[in-house]
C-alpha positions as CSV (number, residue, x, y, z in Angstrom):
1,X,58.9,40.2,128.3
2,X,60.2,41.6,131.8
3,X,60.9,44.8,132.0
4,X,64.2,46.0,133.9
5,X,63.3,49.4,136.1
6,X,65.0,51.9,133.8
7,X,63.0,50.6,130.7
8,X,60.0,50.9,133.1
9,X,61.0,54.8,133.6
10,X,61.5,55.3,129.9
11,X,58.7,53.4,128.8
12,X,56.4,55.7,131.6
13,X,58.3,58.7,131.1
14,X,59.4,59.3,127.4
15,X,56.5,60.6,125.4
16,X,55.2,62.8,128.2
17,X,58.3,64.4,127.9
18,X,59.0,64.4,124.6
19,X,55.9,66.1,124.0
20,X,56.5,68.9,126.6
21,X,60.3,69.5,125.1
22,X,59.3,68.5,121.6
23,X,60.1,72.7,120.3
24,X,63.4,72.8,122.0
25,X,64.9,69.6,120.7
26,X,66.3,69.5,116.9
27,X,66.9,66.0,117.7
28,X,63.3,64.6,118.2
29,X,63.0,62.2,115.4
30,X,66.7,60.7,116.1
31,X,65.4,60.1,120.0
32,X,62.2,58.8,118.8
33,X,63.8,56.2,116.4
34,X,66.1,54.8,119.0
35,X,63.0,54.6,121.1
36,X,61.1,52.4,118.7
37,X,64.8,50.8,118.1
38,X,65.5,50.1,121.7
39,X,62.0,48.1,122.2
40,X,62.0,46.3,118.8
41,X,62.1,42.5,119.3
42,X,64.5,42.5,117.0
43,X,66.8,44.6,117.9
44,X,70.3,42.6,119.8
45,X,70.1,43.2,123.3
46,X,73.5,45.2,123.3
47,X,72.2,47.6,120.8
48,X,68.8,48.0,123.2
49,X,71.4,48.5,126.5
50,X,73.3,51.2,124.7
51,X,70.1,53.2,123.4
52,X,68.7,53.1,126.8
53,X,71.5,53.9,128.3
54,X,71.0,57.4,125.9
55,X,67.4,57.7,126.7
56,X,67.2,57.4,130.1
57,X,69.8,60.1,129.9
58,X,67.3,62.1,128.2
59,X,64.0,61.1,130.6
60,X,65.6,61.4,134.0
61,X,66.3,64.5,136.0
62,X,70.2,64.0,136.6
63,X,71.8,65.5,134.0
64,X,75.4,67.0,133.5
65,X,73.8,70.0,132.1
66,X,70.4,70.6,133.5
67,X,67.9,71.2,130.6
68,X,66.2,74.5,131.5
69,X,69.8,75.9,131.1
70,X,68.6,78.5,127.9
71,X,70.5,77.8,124.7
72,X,72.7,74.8,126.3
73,X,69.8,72.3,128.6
74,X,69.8,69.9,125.4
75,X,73.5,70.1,124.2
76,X,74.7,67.0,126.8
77,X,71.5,65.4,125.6
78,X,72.3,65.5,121.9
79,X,75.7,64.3,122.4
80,X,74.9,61.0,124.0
81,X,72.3,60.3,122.0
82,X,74.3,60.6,118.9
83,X,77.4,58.2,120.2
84,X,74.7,56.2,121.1
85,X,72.8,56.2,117.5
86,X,76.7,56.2,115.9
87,X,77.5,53.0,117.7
88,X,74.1,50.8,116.9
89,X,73.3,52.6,113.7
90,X,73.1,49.3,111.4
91,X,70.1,48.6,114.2
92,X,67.9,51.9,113.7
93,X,66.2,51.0,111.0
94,X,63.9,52.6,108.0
95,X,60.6,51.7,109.6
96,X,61.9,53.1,113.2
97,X,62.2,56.5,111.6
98,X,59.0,56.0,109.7
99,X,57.4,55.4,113.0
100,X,59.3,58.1,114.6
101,X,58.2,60.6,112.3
102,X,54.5,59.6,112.4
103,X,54.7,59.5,116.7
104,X,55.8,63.4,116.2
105,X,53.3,64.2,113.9
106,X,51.0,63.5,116.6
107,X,52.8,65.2,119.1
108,X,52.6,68.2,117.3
109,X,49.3,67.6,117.0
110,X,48.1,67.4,120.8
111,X,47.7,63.7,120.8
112,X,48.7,61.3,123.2
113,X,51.1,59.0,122.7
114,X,51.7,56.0,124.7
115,X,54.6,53.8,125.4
């Protein structure tokens, strides 16, 4: 599989900061599911486009609202991730949540995750 250069960045990018934002973001296990959703084989190449779209959003620096702004850094986050998650939710399945669940648990942890 070749890899466009925004799934590159998110692939490279995502856990490491996940894990380093992982108190401050209510939405964790809904980013991590569309992760795991957005690289399953399975899942139709529109639905992975849209929910990369959402995380790059997350993983890259330009943001509307920048993320260190206390109290509202996350709220533009949140907000395309959930359109994102609303418009290929038939595609985020059981087992991505599953999976998203147990990535966290590591997180929380001190483990390293890897993309």
């Amino acid at each position: 599989m070749i890899l466009t250069r925004e799934e590159t960045e998110v692939k490279e990018k995502f856990f490491p900061k996940l894990a380093r934002v992982l108190a401050r973001v209510p939405f964790a296990e809904d980013l991590a599911a569309a992760y795991y959703c957005a690289f399953d084989r399975a899942t139709p190449l529109k639905a992975k486009g849209i929910l990369l779209g959402a995380i790059a959003y997350f993983v890259l620096p330009a943001d509307a609202v920048p993320d260190f702004v206390l109290g509202l850094g996350f709220t533009d986050d949140l907000a395309v991730l959930l359109t994102a998650v609303n418009v290929v939710r038939t595609h985020v399945t059981a087992a991505h949540r599953a999976r998203a669940r147990e990535t966290l648990a590591r997180l929380r942890r001190g483990e390293q995750v890897a993309g």
